[in-house]
C-alpha positions in Angstrom: 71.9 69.1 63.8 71.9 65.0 63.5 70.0 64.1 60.3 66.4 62.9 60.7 65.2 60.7 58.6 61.8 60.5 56.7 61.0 57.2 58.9 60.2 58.8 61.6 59.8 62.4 61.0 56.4 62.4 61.9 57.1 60.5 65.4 60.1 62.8 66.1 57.3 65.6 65.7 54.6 64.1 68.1 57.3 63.8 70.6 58.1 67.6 70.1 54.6 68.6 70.4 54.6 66.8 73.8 58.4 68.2 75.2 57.9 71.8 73.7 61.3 71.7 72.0 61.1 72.4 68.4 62.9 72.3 65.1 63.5 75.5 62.8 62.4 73.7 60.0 59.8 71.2 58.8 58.6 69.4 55.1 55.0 68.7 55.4 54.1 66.5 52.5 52.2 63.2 51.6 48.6 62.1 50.3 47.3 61.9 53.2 45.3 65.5 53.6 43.6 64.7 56.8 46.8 64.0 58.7 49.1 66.6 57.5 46.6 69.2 58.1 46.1 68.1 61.6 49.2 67.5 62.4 50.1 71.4 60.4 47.3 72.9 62.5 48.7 71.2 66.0 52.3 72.4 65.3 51.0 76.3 63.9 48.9 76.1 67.1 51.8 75.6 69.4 54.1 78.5 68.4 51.9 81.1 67.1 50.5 83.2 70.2 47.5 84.4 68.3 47.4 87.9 70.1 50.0 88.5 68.2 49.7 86.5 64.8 49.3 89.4 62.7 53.7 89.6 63.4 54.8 86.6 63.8 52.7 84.2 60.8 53.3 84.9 57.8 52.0 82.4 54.2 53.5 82.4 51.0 51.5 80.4 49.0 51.9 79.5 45.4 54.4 78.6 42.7 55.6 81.9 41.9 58.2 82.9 45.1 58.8 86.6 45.8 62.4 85.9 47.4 62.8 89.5 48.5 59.6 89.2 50.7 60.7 85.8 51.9 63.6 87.0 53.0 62.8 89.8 55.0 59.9 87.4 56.9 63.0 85.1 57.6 65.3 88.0 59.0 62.8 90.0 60.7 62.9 89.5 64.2 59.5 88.1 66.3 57.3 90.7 68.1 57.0 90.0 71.5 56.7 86.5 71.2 59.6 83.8 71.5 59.2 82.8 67.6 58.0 83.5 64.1 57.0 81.2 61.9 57.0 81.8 58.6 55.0 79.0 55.6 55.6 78.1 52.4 52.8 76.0 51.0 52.2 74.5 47.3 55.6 75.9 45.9 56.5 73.0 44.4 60.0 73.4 45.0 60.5 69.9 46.0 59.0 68.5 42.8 60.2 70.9 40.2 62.1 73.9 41.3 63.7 76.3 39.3 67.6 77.1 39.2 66.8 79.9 40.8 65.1 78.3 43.4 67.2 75.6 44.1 70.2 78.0 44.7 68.2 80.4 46.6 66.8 77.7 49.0 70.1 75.5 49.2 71.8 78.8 50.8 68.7 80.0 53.3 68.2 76.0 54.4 71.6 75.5 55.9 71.1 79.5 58.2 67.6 79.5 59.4 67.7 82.1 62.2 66.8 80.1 66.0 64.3 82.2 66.6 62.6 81.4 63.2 60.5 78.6 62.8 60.1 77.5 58.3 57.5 75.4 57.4 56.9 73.6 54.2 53.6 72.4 52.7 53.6 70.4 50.0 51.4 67.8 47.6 54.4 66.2 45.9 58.3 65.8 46.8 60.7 64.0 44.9 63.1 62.5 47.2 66.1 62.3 45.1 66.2 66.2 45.0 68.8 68.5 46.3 66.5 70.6 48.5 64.7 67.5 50.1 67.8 66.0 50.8 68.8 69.4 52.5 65.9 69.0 54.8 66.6 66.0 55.9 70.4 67.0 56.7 68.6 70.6 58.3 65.0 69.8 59.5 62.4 67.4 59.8 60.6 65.0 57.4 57.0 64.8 57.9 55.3 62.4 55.5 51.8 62.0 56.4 50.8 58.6 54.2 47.3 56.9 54.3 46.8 54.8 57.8 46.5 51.3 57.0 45.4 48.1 59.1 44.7 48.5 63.0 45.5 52.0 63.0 43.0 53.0 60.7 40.1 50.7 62.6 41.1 52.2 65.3 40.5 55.9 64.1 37.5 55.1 62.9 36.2 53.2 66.0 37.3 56.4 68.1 35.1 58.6 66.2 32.4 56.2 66.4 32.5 55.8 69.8 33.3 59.4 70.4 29.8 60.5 68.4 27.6 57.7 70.5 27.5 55.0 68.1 28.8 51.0 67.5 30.4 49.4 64.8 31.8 45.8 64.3 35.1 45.4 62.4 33.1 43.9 59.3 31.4 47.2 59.1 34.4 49.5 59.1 36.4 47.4 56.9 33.5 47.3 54.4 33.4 51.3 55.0 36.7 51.9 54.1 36.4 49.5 50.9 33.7 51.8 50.1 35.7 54.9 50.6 39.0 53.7 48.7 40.9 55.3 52.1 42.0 59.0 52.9 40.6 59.5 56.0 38.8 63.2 55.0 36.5 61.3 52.7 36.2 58.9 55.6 35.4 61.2 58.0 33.0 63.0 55.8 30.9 59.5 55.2 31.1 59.1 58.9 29.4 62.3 59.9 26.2 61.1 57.1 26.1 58.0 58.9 26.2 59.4 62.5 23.4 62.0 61.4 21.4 58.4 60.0 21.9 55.7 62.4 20.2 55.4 65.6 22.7 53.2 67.4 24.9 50.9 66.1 25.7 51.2 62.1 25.7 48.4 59.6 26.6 47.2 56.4 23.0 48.2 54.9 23.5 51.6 56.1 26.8 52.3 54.3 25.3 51.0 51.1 22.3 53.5 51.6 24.2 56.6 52.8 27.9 56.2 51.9 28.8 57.6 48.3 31.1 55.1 47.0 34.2 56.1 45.1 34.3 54.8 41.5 37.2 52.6 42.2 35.3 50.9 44.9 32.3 50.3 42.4 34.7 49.3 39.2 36.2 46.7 41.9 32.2 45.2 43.2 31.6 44.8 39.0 35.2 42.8 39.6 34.2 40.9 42.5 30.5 39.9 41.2 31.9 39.1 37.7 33.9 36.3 39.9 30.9 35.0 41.3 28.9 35.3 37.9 26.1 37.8 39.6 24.9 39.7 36.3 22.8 41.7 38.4 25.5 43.0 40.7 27.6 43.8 37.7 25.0 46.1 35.7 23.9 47.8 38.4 26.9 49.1 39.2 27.9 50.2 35.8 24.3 52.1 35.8 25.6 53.9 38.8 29.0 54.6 37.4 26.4 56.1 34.1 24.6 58.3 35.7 27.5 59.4 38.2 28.7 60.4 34.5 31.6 58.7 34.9 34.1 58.6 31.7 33.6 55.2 29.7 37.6 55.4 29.1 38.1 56.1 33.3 35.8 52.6 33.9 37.7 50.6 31.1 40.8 51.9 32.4 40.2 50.8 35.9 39.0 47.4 34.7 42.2 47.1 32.8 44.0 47.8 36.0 42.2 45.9 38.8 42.7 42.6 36.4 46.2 43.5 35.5 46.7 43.9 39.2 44.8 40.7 40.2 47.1 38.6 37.1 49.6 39.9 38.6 48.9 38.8 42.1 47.6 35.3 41.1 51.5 35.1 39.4 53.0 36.2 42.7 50.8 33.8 44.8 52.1 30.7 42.5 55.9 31.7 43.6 54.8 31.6 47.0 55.3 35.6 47.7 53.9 36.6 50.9 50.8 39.3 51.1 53.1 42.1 51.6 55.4 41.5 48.6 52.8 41.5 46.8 50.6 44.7 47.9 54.2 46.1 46.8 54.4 44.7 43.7 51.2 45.5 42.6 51.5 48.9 44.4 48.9 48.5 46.4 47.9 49.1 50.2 48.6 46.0 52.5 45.4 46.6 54.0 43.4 46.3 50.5 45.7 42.9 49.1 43.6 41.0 50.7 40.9 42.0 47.7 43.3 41.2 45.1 44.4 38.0 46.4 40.8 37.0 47.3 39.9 37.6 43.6 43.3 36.0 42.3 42.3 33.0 44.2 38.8 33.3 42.3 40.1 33.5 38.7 41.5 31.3 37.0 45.3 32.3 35.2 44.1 31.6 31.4 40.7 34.2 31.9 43.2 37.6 33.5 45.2 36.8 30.8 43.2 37.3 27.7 40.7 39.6 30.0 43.8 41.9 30.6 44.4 41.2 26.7 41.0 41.8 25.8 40.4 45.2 27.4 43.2 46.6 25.6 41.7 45.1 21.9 38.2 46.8 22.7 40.6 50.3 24.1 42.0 50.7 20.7 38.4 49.9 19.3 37.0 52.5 20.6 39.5 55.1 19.8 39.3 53.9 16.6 35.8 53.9 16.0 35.0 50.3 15.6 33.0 50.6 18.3 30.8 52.8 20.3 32.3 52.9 23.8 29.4 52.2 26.5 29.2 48.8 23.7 32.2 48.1 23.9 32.0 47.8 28.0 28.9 46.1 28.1 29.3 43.2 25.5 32.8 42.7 27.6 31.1 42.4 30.8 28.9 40.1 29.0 31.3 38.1 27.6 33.2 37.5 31.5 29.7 36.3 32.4 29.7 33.6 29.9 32.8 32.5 30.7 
């Protein structure tokens, strides 16, 4: 079977849920839930004749693997059906497998029976490992990463159409801001704001109904410390208080969206291009935009000692010198005055 790489694993998949033609084995993985489920559900859909489900589907789910049940779903025949399919989900094996595992699954990957159809489910793979790397030689690769850019507009403006509603471009890039991406949060905001809006939906309804994420409210203080709105600032760190959000997770994520920011301002002054750095900095292209915006905004000698500064009042706290909710707010303070 010619190798398939992770590149296109999940188009090689679409096409086969169009022709009918099928693989004997796949590698669900990646953070995006939405997609991997859907895509999971299409393909389970498409070989399992539910009439007969009971014989032909079988889940093992879990770390610990009971390889004399695995192996008799893999070598018992289908019941009057053409296939059976037969899941492993949330093993782990691709991240941290045991010897035992590894040998185990590096013999029954390379004689998967034709009329037997193994499908992996996975959070985390590590690519370098010996049974990813005998997927891609046996199976298919599907990585189901978060939709960035046009696709994910479009997505969204499907939905919205699809449930009788309008919404400009503005709007659904401020939604996703507000959402931090993955598109089951997404599509869970959307279904609040369907249920809300009359007609079309705007900017004032997502900051009525949509819960924003903490990183989406760390990054506002970010963005209104730049324009020197005090009021912008506090308010959101009251949200983040009684959210009860960790004072350590809010100085953390300051430290990291002004690391990330000195880091693009750097970039920009070497003339890197947007996507270099949305890599570098190890963010989505379709957020750098925010980073470079606010690089732009900044000037080189504040992210410095800011970046420097968060870390002083980190090892302040932990030691006591300071209470921490202090510590935050005289910090904020002291960006205003700048």
């Amino acid at each position: 079977m010619a190798k398939k790489s992770v590149a296109n694993g999940l188009s090689i998949l679409k096409n086969q849920l169009k022709s009918g033609e099928y693989d004997n084995i796949y590698l669900f993985f990646g953070e995006e839930d939405f997609l991997k489920s859907y895509y999971f559900g299409t393909l389970k859909k498409n070989l399992v004749d539910e009439d007969f489900a009971d014989f032909n589907y079988v889940v093992f789910e879990g770390v610990k693997q009971d390889f004399d049940e695995i192996t008799l779903a893999l070598e018992t025949p289908p019941m009057m059906a053409q296939r059976k399919v037969v899941v492993i989900k949330y093993s782990t094996i691709f991240s941290k497998a045991t010897e035992q595992a590894k040998q185990y699954w590096s013999e029954k990957l390379s004689g998967i029976s034709d009329d037997v159809v193994l499908i992996f489910y996975e959070e985390e793979v590590d690519k370098r490992g010996v049974l990813y790397k005998a997927i891609e030689k046996y199976g298919v690769l599907v990585e189901c990463v978060y939709l960035e850019g046009v696709e994910l507009i479009n997505w969204i403006g499907r939905g919205c159409r699809e449930a009788g509603k309008t919404i400009g471009k503005a709007e659904v890039e401020y939604l996703i801001r507000s959402c931090d991406g993955g598109m089951n949060n997404i599509k869970r905001e959307l279904e609040k704001l369907f249920a809300y809006c009359q007609d079309k939906i705007t900017c004032s309804d997502i900051d009525k109904i949509v819960t924003k994420m903490p990183q989406s409210r760390v990054f506002d203080m970010v963005n209104a410390l730049m324009k020197k709105d005090a009021k912008t600032v506090f308010a959101r760190l009251d949200e983040l208080k009684v959210l009860k959000e960790s004072a350590f997770m809010i100085l953390a994520m300051l430290f990291t969206n002004f690391e990330r920011i000195f880091h693009a301002k750097l970039l920009l002054e070497r003339g890197q291009a947007p996507n270099t750095i949305a890599a570098a900095i190890k963010v989505s292209p379709y957020f750098v935009r925010d980073y470079i915006n606010a690089a732009n905004g900044f000037e080189k000698q504040f992210l410095r000692e800011t970046v420097k500064e968060i870390a002083r009042i980190d090892y302040n706290i932990k030691q006591g010198k300071v209470d921490e909710w202090i510590g935050i707010e005289n910090f904020l303070a002291k960006c205003m005055a700048r």
